[in-house]
N, C-alpha and C positions, 0 to 999 in steps of 0.2 A: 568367874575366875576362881578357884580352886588356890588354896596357898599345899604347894607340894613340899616338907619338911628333908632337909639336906642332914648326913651324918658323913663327913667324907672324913676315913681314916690315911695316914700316914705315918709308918713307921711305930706302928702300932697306938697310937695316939690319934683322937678328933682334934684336926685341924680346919684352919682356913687360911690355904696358900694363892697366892697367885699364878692361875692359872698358867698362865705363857713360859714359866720358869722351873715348870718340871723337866726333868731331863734325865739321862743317861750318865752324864761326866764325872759323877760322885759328888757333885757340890749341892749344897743343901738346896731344893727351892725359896724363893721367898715368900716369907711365913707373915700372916697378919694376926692370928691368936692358936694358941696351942690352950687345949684346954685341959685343969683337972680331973675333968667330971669321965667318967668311963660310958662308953657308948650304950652301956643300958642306960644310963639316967637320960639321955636325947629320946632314946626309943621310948621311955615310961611315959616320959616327958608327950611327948609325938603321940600316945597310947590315949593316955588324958584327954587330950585334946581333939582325938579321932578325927585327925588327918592322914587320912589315908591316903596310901601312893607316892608316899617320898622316897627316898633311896638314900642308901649305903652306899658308900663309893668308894673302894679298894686302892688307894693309888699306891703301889709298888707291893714290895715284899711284906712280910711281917704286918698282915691287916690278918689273917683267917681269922684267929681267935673272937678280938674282938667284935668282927663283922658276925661272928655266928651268938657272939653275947647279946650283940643289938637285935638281932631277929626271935632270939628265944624270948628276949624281954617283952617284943607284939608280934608274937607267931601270925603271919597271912597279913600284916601291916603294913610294911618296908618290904620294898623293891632291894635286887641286890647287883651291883658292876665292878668291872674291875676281875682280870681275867677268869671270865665266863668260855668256857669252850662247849661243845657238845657233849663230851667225857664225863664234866661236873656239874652241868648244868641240873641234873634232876638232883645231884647232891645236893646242891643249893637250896631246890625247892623244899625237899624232906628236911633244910634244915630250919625252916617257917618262912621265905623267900616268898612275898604276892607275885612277885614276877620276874624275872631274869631281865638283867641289860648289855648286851654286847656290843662291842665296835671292835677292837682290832682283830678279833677271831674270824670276824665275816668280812672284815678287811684286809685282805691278806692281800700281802705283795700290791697294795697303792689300788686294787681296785675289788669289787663284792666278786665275793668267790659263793656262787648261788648254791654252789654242792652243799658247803657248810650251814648257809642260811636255813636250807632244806632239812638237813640232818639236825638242827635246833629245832626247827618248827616240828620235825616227826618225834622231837625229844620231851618237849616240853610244851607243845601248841600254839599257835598265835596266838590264843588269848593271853599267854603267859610270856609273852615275847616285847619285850622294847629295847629299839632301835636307838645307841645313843649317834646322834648323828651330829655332834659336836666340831664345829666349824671357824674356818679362818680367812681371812679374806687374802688373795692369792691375784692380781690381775685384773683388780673389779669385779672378781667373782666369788662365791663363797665356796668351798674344798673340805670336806669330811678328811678331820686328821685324829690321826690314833697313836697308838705308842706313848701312851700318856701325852697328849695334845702336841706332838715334837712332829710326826710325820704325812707332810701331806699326801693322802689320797689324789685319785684321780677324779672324783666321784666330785661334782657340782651338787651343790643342796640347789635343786631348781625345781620346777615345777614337776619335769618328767622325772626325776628319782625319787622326789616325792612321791608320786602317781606310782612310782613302781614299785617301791621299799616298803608302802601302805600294803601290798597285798601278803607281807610275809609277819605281821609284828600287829601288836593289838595298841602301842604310841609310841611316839619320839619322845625323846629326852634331848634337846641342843643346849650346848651350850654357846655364848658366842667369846668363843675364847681370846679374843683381841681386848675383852673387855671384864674380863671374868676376874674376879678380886681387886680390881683396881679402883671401887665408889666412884668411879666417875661416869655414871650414866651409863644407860642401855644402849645397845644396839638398834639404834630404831628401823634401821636399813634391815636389816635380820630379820626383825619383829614386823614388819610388813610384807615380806615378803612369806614367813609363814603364814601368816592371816589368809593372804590370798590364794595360798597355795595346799593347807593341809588339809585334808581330810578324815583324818580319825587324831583322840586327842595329843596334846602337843603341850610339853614343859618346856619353859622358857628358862634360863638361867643367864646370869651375867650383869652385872655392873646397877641390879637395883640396888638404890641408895636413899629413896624415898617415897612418902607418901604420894608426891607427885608422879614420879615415874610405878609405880602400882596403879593412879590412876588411867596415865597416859597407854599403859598396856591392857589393860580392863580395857578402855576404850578402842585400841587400837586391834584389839585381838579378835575382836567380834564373838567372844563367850567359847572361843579354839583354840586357847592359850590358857594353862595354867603355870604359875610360877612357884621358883623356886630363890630366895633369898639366903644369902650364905652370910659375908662376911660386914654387912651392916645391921646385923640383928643384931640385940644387944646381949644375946646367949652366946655372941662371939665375938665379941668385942667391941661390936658398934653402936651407931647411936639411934636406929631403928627400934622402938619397942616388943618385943615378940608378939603381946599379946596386944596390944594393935592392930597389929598386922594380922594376928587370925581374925582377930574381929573385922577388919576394912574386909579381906578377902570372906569372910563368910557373910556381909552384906551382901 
């Protein structure tokens, strides 16, 4: 298990918000730490420690800048999300991007619009393609929501959109946004069911809070899951150690 390093900008600032509380209405989401430090010292930081394959994550307007400081700080390092289209997508890349991550571009109007997914893959290649496929539980079922985590798709994270969403993207990126900034424990419902279900690799994100729960996903993931730890590190506020936490995951 892989520890995959987070930089998620808002408002031109690294934050750590509570997932479920982004929105549209003008009202701030809720925030768990805002940080001083500017998104190259994460990336330098992330550089150091050659973890590779974290991401950059754009929520709303006023991220460019920043998001392209953090990538020049580990050119080919960090992943990049947060609207990705076909248009910008090699912009991205040329601007030191290891990989592109999409969801509401190829989510268009509540279900996978294949034309787009297509015109990404002939843009930028599947190897260079991740699918965030960041979900909500809807009915007993889990539903790929986009629009900054506000709107559900049609699309079930199950076995068969797995099996079919694998043949355009080289990983997933999930979040399980029911649980996402809130420390109170993983999705374990989530995290079993990708175990069983993915086939190429898979970041976990959402509500680790501990060394336990690192265990219990180590364990539970069968070496298919890497994660990613946000708002209990203690790089942002929490009482997780960071470098603990790279050392558990690089055991």
């Amino acid at each position: 298990m892989k520890f995959r390093p987070c930089i998620d900008l808002h408002d031109g600032q690294v934050k750590q918000i509570v997932g479920g509380s982004l929105n549209d209405s003008g009202q701030n989401p809720a925030t768990n730490f805002v940080s001083s430090k500017p998104s190259s010292w994460y990336a330098n930081l992330y550089r150091e420690d050659n973890l590779l394959g974290g991401h950059v994550i754009k929520l709303g307007a006023n991220n460019d800048q920043p998001a392209k400081e953090a990538l020049a700080a580990w050119p080919g390092g960090l992943q990049i999300g947060g609207g990705i289209t076909a248009e910008n997508a090699s912009g991205w890349m040329q601007a030191g991007a290891a990989k592109i991550i999409v969801t509401s571009y190829v989510f268009s109007e509540g279900r996978v619009d294949f034309s787009r997914l297509e015109k990404l893959v002939s843009e930028v290649g599947k190897e260079n393609l991740v699918l965030d496929l960041s979900c909500r539980q809807k009915q007993g079922q889990y539903f790929v929501v986009t629009d900054r985590w506000q709107t559900f798709t049609d699309t079930a994270v199950d076995a068969d959109s797995l099996a079919q969403l694998s043949d355009y993207c080289s990983e997933f990126l999930i979040h399980g946004v029911d649980v996402e900034g809130l420390q109170q424990g993983m999705d374990e419902t989530l995290i079993a069911l990708l175990a069983e279900n993915v086939s190429i690799p898979c970041v976990y994100a959402g509500g680790v809070r501990s060394f336990e729960d690192l265990q219990k996903l180590k364990a539970a993931g069968n070496g298919k899951i890497d994660v990613t730890v946000g708002s209990a590190l203690d790089l942002f506020g929490g009482k997780l150690p960071y470098r603990r936490v790279v050392d558990f995951c690089n055991s």
